[in-house]
C-alpha positions in Angstrom: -21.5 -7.5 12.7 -22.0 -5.3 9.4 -24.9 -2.6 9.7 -26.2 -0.4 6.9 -28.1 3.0 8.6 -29.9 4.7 6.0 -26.8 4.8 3.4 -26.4 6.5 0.5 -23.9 6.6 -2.1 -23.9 9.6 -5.1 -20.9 9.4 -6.8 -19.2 12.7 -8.7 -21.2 12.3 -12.1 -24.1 12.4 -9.9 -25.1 8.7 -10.0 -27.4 7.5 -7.2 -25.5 4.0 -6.6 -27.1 3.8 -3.4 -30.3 5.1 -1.7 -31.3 4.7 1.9 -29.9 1.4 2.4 -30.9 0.0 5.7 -29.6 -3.9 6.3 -27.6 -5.4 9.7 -25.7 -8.9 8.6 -24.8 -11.2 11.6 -21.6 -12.5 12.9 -20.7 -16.4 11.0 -24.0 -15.2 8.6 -23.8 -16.2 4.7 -25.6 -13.5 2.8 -26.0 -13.3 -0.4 -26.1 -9.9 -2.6 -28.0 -9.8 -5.8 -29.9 -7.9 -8.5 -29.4 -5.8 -11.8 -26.4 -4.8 -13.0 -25.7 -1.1 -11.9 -28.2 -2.1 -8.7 -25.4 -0.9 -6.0 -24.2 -4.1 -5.2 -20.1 -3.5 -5.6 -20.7 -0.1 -3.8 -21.9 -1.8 -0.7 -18.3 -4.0 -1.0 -16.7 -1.0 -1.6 -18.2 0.6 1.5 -17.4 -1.8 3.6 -13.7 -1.8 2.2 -13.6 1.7 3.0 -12.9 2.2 -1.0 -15.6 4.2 -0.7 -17.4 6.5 1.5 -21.1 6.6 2.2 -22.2 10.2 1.0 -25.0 10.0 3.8 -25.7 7.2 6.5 -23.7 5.0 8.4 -21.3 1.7 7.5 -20.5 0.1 10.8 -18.9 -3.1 11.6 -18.8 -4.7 15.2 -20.0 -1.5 16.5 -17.6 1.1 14.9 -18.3 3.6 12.7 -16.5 3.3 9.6 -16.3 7.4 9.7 -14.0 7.0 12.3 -11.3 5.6 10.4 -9.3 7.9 8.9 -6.8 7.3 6.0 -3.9 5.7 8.6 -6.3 3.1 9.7 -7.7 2.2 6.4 -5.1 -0.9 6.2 -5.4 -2.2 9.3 -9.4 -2.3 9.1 -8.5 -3.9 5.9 -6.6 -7.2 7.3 -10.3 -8.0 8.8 -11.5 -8.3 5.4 -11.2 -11.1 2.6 -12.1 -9.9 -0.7 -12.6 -12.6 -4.1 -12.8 -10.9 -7.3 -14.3 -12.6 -10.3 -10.9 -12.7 -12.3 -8.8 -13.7 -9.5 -6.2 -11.3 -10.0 -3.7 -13.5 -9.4 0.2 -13.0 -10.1 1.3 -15.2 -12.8 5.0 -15.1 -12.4 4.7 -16.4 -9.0 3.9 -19.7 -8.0 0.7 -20.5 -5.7 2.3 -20.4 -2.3 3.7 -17.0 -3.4 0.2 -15.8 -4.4 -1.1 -16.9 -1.2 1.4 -15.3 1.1 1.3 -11.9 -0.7 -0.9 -10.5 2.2 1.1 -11.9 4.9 4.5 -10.7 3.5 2.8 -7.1 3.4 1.8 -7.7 6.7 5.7 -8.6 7.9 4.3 -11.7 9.5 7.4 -14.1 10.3 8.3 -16.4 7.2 7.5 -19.8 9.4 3.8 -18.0 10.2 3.9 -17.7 6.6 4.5 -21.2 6.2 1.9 -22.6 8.4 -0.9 -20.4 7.8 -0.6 -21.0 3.4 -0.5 -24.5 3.4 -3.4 -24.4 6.3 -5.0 -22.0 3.7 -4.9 -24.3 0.6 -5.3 -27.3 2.7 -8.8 -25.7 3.4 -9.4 -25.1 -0.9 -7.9 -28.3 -1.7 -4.8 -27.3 -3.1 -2.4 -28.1 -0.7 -0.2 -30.6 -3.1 -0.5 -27.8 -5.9 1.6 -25.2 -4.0 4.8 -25.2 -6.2 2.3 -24.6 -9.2 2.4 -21.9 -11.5 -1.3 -20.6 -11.8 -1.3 -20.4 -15.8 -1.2 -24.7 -14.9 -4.4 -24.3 -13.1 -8.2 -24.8 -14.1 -10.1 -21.8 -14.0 -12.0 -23.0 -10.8 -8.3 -23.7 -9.3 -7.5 -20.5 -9.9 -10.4 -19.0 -8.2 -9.7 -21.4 -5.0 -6.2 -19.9 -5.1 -7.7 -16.0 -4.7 -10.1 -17.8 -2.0 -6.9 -19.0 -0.1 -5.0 -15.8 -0.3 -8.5 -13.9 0.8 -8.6 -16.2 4.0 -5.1 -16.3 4.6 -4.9 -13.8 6.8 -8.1 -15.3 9.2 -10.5 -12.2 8.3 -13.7 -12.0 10.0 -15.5 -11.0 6.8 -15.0 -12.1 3.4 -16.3 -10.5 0.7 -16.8 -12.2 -2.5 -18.0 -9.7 -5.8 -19.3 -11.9 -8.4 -17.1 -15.1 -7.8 -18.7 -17.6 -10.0 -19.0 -15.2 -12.9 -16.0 -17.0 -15.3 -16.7 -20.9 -14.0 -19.2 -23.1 -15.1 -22.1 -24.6 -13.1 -20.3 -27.6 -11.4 -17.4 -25.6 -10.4 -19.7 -22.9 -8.9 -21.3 -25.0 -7.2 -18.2 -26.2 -5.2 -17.2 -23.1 -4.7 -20.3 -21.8 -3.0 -20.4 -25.1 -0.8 -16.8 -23.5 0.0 -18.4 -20.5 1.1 -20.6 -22.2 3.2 -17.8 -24.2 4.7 -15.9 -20.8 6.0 -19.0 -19.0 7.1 -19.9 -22.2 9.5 -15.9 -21.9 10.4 -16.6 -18.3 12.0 -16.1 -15.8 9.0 -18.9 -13.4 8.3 -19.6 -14.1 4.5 -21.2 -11.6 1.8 -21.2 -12.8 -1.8 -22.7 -10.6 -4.5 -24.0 -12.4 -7.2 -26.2 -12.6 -10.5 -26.5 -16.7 -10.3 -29.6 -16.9 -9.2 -30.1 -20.8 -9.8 -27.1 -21.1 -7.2 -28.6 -18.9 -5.0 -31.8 -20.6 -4.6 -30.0 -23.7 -4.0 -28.1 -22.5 -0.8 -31.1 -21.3 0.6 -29.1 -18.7 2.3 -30.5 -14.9 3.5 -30.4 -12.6 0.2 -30.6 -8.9 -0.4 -32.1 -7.7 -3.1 -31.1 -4.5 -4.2 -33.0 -2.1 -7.3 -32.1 1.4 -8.4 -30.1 1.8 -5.5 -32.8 0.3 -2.7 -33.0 -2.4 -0.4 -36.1 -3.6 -2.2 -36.3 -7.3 0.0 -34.5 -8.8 2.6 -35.0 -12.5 2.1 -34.8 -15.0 5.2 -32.5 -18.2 4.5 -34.5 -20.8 3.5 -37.6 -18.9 2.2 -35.5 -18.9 -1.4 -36.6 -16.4 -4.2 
């Protein structure tokens, strides 16, 4: 589904944010992402957004080169991809529903699509009855259900999530990793990059480990760390 081939990222002030990163992440596979701050983990998500470019190797996703895309393409490519941030990034002059169907009103979808596919969204996060809401109302971990809703929305086959726990305490993290879990088992190819390692051990989910840059393990799920 998502293969790294020798990639490696040097940005313009000549930091190495990636270096020879070699990984291949199944279809419907949880993964998670973790190490030191500065390890390369954002740059992978940013590689596989096509935010960034790999200065060397190749990004490739069902088979395609993600060199092949030029700048035209990069939206489309993009409608395949959920992404959570850690501060939601929500708009709060607009109620939930709104927030939700942001990237199917880019999209032009029809407004009854709209419709069918929010509430189907926040039925899956448990917010379904909070719709109308206005997200300064919400709980931090609402909030963060709200930006998972508006990343599936659109039926992506790969979510990417960049430090989504990082603003929620334990409980809620919890509940929102087991909702991670949930989507990948649903069919969506999911890639969280995290510093939690206590959650992490408890999924028992694949991890990559990255240092300086390098792939330095590639734990099976269930091994834990």
């Amino acid at each position: 589904m998502i293969s790294f081939e020798r990639v490696s990222k040097r940005y313009a002030e000549g930091h190495d944010a990636l270096r020879e990163v070699s990984v291949d992440i199944n279809r419907d596979e949880l993964v998670f992402l973790t190490g030191h701050s500065g390890a390369g983990k954002s740059s992978m998500l940013r590689l596989i957004m096509l935010m960034d470019r790999p200065t060397r190797g190749q990004v490739s996703i069902d088979g395609r080169n993600l060199a092949a895309i030029g700048a035209r393409g990069v939206p489309a490519h993009r409608r395949d991809i959920g992404v959570v941030f850690q501060n939601h990034q929500l708009l709060f002059d607009r109620p939930v529903f709104d927030n939700v169907a942001l990237p199917l009103m880019i999209a032009g979808y029809d407004h009854r699509e709209v419709g069918r596919r929010v509430r189907a969204a926040l039925d899956k996060v448990g917010l379904l009855e909070r719709e109308r809401a206005m997200p300064v109302t919400l709980s931090g971990g609402e909030q963060q259900r709200v930006g998972i809703a508006r990343a599936v929305v659109g039926k992506p086959k790969i979510l990417l999530a960049d430090e989504p726990t990082g603003n929620l305490d334990p409980m809620l993290s919890r509940e929102l990793f087991a909702l991670f879990e949930q989507l990948s088992e649903q069919g969506t190819t999911v890639l969280i990059a995290s510093h939690d390692l206590d959650l992490i051990r408890r999924m028992r989910k694949r991890v990559l480990v990255l240092s300086t840059g390098r792939l330095a393990d590639d734990i099976p799920a269930s091994d834990g760390l």
